[in-house]
Every structure is written in C-alpha cells, then in structure tokens.
N, CA, C and O atoms as a DFTB+ gen file, in Angstrom:
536 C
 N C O
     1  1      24.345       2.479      53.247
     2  2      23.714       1.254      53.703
     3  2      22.337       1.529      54.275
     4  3      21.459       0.934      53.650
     5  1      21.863       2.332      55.381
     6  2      20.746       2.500      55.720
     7  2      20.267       3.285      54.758
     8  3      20.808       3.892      53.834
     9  1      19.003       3.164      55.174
    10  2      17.734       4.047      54.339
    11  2      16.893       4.787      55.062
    12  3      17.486       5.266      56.029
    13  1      15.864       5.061      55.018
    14  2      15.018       6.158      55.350
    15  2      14.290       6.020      56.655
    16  3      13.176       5.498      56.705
    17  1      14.936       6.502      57.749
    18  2      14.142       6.868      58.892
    19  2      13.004       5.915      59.082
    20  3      11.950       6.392      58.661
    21  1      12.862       4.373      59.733
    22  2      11.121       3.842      59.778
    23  2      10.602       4.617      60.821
    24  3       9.617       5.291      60.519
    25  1      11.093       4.713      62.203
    26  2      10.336       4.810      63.328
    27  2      11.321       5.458      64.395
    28  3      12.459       4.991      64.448
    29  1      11.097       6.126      64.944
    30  2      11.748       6.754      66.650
    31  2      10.488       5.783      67.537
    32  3       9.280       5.993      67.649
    33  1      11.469       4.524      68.153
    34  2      10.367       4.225      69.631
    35  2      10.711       5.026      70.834
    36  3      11.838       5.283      71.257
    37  1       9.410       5.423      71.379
    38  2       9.487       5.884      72.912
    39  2       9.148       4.541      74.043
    40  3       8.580       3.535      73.618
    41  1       9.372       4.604      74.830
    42  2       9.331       3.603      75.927
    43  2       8.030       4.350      76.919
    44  3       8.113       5.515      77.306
    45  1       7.251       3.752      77.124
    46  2       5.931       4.712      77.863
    47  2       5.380       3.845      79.269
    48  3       4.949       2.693      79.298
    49  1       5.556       4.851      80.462
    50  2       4.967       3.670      81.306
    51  2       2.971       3.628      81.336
    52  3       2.279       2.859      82.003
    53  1       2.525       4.652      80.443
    54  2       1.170       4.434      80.342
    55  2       0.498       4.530      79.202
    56  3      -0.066       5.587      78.922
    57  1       0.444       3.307      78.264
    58  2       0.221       3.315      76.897
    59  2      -0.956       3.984      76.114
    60  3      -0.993       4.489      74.992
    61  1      -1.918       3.817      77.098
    62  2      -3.396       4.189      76.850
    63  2      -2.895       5.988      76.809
    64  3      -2.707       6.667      75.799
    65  1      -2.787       6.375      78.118
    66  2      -2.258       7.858      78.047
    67  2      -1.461       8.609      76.825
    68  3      -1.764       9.596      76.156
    69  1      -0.307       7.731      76.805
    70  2       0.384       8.433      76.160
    71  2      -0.375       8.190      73.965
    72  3       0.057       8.807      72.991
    73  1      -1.696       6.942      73.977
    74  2      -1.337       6.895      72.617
    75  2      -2.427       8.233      72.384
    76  3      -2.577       8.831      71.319
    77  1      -3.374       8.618      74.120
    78  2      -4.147       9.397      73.796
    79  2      -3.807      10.934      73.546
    80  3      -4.595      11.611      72.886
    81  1      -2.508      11.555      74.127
    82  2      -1.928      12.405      74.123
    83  2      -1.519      12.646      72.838
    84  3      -1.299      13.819      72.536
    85  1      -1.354      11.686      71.920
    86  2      -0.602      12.030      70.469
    87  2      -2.013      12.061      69.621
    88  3      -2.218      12.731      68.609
    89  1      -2.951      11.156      70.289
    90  2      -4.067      11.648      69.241
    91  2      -5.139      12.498      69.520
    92  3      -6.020      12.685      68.681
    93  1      -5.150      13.101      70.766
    94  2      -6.210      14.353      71.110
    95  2      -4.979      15.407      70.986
    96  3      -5.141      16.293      70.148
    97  1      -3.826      15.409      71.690
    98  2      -2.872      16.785      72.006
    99  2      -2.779      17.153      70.396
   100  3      -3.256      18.137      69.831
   101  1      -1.968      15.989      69.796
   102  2      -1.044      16.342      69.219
   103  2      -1.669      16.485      67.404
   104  3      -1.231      17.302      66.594
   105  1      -3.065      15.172      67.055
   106  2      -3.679      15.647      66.321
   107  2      -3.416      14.403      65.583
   108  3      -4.154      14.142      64.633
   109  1      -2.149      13.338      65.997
   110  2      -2.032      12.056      65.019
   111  2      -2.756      11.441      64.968
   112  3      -3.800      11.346      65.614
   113  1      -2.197      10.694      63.899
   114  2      -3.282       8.977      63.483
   115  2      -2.705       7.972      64.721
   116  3      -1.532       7.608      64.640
   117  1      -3.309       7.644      65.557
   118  2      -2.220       6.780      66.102
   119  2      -3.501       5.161      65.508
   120  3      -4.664       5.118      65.107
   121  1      -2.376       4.065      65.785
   122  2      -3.033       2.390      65.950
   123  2      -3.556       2.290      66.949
   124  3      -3.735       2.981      67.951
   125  1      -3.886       1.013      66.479
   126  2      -4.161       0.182      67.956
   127  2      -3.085      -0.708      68.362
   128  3      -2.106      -0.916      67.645
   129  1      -3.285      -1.324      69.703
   130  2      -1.990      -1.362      70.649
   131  2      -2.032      -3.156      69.665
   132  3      -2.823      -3.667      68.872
   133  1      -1.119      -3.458      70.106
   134  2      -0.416      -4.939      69.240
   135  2       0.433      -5.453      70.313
   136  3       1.219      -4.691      70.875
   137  1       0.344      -6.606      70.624
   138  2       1.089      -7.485      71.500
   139  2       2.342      -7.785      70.755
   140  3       2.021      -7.936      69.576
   141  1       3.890      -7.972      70.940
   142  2       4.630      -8.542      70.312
   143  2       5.408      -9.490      71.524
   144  3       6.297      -8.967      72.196
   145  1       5.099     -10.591      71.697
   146  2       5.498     -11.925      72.845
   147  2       6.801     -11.977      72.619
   148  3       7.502     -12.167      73.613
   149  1       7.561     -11.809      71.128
   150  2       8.868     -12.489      70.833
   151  2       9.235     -11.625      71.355
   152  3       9.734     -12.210      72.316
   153  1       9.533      -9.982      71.640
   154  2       9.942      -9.196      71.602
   155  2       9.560      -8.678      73.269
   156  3      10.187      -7.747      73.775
   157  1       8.739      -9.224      73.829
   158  2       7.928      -8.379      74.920
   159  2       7.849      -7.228      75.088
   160  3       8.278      -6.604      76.059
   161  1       7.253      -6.783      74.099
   162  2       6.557      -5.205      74.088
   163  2       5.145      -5.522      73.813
   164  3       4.733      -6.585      73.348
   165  1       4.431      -4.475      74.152
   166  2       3.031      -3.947      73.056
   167  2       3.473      -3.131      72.466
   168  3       4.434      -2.551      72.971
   169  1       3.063      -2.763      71.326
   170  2       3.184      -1.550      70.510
   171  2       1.977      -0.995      70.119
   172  3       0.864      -1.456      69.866
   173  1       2.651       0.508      70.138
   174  2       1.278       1.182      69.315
   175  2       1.997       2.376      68.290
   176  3       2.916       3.041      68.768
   177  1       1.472       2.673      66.608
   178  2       2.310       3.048      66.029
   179  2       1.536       4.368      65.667
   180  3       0.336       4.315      65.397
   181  1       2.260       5.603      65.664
   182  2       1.449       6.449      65.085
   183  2       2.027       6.935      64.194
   184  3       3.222       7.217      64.104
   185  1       1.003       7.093      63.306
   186  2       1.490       7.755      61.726
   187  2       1.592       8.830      61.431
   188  3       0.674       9.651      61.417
   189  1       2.882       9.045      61.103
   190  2       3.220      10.703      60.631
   191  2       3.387      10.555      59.184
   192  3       3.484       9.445      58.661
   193  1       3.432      11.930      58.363
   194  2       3.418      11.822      56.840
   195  2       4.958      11.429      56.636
   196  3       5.093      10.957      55.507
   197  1       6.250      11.465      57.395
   198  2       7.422      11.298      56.354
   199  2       7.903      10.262      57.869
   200  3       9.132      10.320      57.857
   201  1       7.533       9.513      58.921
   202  2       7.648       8.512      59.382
   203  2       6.651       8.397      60.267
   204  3       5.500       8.834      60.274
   205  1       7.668       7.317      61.490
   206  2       6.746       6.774      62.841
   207  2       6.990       7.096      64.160
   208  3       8.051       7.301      64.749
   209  1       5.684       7.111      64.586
   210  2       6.354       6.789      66.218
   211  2       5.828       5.349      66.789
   212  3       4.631       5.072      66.717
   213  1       6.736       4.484      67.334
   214  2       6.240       3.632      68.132
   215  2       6.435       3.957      69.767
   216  3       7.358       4.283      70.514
   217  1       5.267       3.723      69.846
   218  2       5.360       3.503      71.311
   219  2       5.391       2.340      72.154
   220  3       4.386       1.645      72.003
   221  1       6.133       1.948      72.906
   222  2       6.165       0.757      73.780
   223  2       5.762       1.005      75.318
   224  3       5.705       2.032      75.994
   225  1       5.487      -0.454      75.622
   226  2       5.201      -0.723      76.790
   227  2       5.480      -2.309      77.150
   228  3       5.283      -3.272      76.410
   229  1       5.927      -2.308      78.324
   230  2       6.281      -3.927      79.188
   231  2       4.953      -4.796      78.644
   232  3       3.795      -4.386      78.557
   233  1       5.422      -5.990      78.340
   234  2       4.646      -7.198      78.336
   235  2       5.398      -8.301      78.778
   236  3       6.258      -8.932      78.163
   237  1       4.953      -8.463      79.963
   238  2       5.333      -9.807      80.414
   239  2       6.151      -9.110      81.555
   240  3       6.127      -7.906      81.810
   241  1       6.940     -10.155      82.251
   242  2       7.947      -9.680      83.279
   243  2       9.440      -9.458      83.172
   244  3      10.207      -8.843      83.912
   245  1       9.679     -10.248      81.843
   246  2      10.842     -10.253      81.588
   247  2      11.200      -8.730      80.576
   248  3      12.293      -8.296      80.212
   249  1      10.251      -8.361      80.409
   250  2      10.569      -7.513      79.296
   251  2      11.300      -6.212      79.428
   252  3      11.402      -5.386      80.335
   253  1      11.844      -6.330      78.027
   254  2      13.392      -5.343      78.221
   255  2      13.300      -3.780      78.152
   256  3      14.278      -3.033      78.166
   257  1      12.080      -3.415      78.082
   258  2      10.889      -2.463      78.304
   259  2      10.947      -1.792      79.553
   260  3      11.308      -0.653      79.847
   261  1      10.392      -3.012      80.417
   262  2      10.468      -2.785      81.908
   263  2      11.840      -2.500      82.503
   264  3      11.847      -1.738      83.470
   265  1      13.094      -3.028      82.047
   266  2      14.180      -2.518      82.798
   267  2      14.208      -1.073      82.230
   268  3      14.500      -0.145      82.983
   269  1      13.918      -0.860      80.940
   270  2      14.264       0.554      80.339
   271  2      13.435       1.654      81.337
   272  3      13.972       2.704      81.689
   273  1      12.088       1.287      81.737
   274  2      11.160       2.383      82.390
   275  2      11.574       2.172      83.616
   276  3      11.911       3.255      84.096
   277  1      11.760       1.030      84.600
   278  2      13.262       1.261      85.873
   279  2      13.847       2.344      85.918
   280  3      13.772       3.253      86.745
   281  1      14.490       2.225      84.933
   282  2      15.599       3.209      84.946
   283  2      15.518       4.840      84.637
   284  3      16.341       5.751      84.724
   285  1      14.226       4.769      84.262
   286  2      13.238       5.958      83.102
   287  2      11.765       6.094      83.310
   288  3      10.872       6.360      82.505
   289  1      11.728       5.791      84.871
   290  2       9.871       6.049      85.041
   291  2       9.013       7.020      84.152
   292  3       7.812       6.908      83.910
   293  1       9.580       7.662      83.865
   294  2       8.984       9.099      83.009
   295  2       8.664       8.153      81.472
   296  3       7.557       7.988      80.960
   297  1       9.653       7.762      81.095
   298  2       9.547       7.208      80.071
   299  2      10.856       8.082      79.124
   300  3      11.654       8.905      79.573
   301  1      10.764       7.702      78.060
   302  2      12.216       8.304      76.931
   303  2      12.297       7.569      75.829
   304  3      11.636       6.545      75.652
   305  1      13.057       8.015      75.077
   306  2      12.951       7.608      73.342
   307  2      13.901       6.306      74.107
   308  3      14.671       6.316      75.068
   309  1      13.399       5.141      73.112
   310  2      14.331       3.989      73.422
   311  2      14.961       3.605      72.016
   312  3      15.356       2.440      72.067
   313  1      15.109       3.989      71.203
   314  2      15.785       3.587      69.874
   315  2      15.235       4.153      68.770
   316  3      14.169       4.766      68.711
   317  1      15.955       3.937      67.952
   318  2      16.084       4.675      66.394
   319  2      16.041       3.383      65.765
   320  3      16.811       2.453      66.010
   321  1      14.689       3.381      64.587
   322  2      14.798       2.181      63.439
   323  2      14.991       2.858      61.928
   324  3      14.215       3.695      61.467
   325  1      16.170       2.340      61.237
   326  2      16.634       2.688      60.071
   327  2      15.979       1.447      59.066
   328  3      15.631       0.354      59.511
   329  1      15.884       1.858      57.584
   330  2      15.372       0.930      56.933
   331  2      16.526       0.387      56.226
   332  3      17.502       1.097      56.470
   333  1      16.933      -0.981      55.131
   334  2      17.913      -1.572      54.914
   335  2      17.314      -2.221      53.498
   336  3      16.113      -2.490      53.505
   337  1      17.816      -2.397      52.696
   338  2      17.047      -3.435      51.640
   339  2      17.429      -4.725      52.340
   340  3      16.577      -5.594      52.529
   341  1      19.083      -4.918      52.852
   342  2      19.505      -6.549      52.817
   343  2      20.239      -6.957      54.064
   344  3      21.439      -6.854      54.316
   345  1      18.816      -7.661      55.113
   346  2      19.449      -7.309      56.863
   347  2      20.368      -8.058      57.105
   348  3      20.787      -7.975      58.260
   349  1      21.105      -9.131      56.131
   350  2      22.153      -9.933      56.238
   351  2      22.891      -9.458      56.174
   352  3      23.539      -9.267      57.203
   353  1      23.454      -8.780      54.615
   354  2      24.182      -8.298      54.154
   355  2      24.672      -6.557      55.066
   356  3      25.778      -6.036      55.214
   357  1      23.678      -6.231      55.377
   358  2      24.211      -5.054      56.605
   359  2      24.795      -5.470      57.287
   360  3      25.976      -5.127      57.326
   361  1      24.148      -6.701      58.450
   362  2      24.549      -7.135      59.583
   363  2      26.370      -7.348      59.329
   364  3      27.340      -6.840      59.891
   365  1      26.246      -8.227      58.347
   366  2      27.696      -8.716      58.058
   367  2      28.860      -7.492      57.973
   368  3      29.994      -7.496      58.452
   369  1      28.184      -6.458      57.203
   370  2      29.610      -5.567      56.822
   371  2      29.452      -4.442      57.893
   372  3      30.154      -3.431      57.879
   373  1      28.383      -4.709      58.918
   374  2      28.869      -3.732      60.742
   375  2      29.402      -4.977      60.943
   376  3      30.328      -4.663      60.195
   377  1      29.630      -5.901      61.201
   378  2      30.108      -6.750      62.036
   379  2      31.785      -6.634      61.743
   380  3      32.601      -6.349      62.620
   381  1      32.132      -6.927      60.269
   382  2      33.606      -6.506      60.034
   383  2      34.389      -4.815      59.982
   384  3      35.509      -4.591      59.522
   385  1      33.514      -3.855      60.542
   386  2      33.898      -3.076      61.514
   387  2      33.427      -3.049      62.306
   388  3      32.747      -2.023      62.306
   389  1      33.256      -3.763      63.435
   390  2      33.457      -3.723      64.614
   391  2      32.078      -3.612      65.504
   392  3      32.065      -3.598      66.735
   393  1      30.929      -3.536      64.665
   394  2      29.708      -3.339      65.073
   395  2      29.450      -4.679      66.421
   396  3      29.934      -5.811      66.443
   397  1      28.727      -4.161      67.209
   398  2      27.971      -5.020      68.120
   399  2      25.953      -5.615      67.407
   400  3      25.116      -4.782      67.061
   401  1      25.785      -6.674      67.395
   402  2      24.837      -7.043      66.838
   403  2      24.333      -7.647      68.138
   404  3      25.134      -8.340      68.765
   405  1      22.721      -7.420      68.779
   406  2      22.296      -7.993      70.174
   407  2      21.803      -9.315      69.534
   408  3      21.569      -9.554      68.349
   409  1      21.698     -10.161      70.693
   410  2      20.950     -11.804      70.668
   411  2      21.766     -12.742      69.949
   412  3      22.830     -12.994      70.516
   413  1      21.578     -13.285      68.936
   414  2      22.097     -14.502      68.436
   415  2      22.548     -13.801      67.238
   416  3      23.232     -14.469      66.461
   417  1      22.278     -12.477      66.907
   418  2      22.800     -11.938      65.283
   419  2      21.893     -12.496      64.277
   420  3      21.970     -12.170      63.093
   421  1      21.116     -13.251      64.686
   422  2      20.091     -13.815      63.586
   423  2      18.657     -12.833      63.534
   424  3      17.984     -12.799      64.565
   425  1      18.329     -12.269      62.679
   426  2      17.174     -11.333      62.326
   427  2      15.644     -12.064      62.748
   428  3      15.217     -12.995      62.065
   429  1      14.711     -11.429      64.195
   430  2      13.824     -12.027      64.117
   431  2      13.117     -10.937      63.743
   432  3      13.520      -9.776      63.818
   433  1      11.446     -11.515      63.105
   434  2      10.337     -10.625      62.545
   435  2      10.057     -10.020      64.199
   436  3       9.846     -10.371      65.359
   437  1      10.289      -8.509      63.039
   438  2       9.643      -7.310      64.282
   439  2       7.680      -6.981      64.041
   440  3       6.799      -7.739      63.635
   441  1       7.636      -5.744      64.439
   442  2       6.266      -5.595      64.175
   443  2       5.802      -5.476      63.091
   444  3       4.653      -5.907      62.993
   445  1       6.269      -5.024      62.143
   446  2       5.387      -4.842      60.646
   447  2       5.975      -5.935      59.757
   448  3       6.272      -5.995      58.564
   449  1       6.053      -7.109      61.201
   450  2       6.428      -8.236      60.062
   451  2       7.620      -8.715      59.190
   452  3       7.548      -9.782      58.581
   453  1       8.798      -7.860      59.130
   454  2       9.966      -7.771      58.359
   455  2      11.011      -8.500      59.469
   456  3      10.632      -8.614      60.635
   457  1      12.072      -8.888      59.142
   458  2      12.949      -9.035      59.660
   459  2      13.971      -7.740      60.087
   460  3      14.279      -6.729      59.457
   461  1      14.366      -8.232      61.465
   462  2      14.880      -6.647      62.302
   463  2      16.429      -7.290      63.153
   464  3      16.760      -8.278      63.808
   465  1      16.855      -6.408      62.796
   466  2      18.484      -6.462      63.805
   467  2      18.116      -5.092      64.641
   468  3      17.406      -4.115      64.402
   469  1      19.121      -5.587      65.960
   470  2      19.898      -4.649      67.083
   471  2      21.134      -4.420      67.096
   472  3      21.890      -5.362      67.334
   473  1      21.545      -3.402      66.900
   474  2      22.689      -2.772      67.380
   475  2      23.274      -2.403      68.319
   476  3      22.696      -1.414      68.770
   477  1      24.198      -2.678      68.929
   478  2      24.566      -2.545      71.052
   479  2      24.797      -0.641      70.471
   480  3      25.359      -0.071      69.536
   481  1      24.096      -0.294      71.512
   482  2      24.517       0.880      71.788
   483  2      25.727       1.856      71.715
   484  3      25.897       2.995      71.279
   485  1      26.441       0.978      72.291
   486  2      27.815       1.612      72.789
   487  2      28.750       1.616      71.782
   488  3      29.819       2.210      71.924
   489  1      28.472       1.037      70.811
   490  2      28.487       1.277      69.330
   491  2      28.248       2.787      68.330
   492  3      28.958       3.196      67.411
   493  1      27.062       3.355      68.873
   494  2      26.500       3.975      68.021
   495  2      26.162       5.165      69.047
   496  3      24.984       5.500      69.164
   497  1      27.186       5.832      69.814
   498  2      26.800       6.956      70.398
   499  2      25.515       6.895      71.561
   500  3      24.673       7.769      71.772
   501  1      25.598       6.164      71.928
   502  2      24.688       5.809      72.688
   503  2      23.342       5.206      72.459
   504  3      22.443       5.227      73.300
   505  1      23.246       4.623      71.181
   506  2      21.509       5.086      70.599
   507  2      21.655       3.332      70.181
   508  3      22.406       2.666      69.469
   509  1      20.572       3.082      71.002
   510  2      20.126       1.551      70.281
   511  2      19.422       1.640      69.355
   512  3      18.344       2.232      69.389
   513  1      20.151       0.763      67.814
   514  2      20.125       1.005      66.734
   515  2      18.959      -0.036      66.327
   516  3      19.154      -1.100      66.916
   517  1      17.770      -0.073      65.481
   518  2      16.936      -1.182      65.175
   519  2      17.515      -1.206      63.285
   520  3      17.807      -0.197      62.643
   521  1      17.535      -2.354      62.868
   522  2      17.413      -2.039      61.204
   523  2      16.446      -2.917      61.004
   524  3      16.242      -4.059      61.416
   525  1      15.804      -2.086      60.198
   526  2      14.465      -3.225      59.020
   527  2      14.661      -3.673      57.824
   528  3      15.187      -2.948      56.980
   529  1      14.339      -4.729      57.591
   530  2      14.969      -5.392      56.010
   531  2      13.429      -4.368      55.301
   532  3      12.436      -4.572      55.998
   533  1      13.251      -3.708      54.497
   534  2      12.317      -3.335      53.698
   535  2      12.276      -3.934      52.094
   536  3      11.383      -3.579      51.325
C-alpha cells in the first residue's frame, strides 16, 4: 500500500536557524518558509536527492506544533510521510484493521497541495503516520 518515503518532518523551535543549519552546515537545498493556516504550521522543505525534510514551526496559538515543542523544546522528528496512489482507498483498508485515522478521516490538502491523512500514533509504534495521495 504505501510508497516511497515523501518527507521525515522535524518540529523546530527556530525556523530561520535551523533552515540555516541545513543549508550552510549541512550543504542542502533548503525552500522558503510557507505558511500552512489549515494545518498551523510554517513549513520549510529541504531537498535531498532520494527525499525530504520538512521542517516545522508553530503558527498561530493553537497549533499542534506548539504542544509538540512543549513537550520537546529542543525540537524532534515529528512524523513520517509515506506516499499512496489512492488516500481513500488506504484510509479505508487501515481503518478495517484497526487503524486510527486523526480529525474527521476526511483527507485535507497538505503542503505540496495533495491530499494527506493522519495516522494516531499509537497505532504505528509510536510514529505519527502522514500519507500523501501522489
């Protein structure tokens, strides 16, 4: 069912820092930062040759970002995104084993625009799961 590795997000409490660390330290392509309101993150994506990194940061007050760096001032990987051809058709056949699907189970557009599911954690070894319809 899944496909190919899209992205590892990190959760960052200093976006500017950390997108500069991956592109002076480390030598990447990184983006530029992107607001996502539905989602309350910013993102910033950096490009590796066989995937991504996103990086996040709090937008807004509510954002689910900010409880993650609470808990994780340092900051830490906050999820794994897998790619999918058909985010219905996934959703549906985790759901009849037993999968946890977050929000309403209905796929909203993530950052590169596609439609994206969540996976509850406690599901999946601890690891909040993202899928992308590609």
């Amino acid at each position: 069912m899944i496909g190919r590795l899209n992205h590892v997000a990190i959760a960052v409490p200093d976006l500017d820092a950390a997108s500069a660390q991956y592109a002076n330290t480390l030598g990447a392509k990184v983006g530029l930062a992107k607001d996502e309101p539905d989602h309350g993150v910013t993102v910033v994506f950096i490009e590796l040759p066989n995937t991504k990194i996103e990086l996040l940061f709090p937008l807004g007050e509510d954002s689910p970002i900010q409880n993650f760096l609470d808990k994780n001032p340092s900051g830490g990987i906050h999820h794994m995104c897998y790619e999918v051809d058909d985010i219905l058709a996934a959703r549906d056949q985790l759901q009849v084993q037993g999968a946890r699907v977050l929000g309403s189970g209905e796929p909203k557009i993530g950052a590169h625009g596609k439609p994206v599911l969540f996976l509850h954690p406690k599901d999946f070894n601890g690891c909040l799961i993202e899928l992308e319809q590609v």
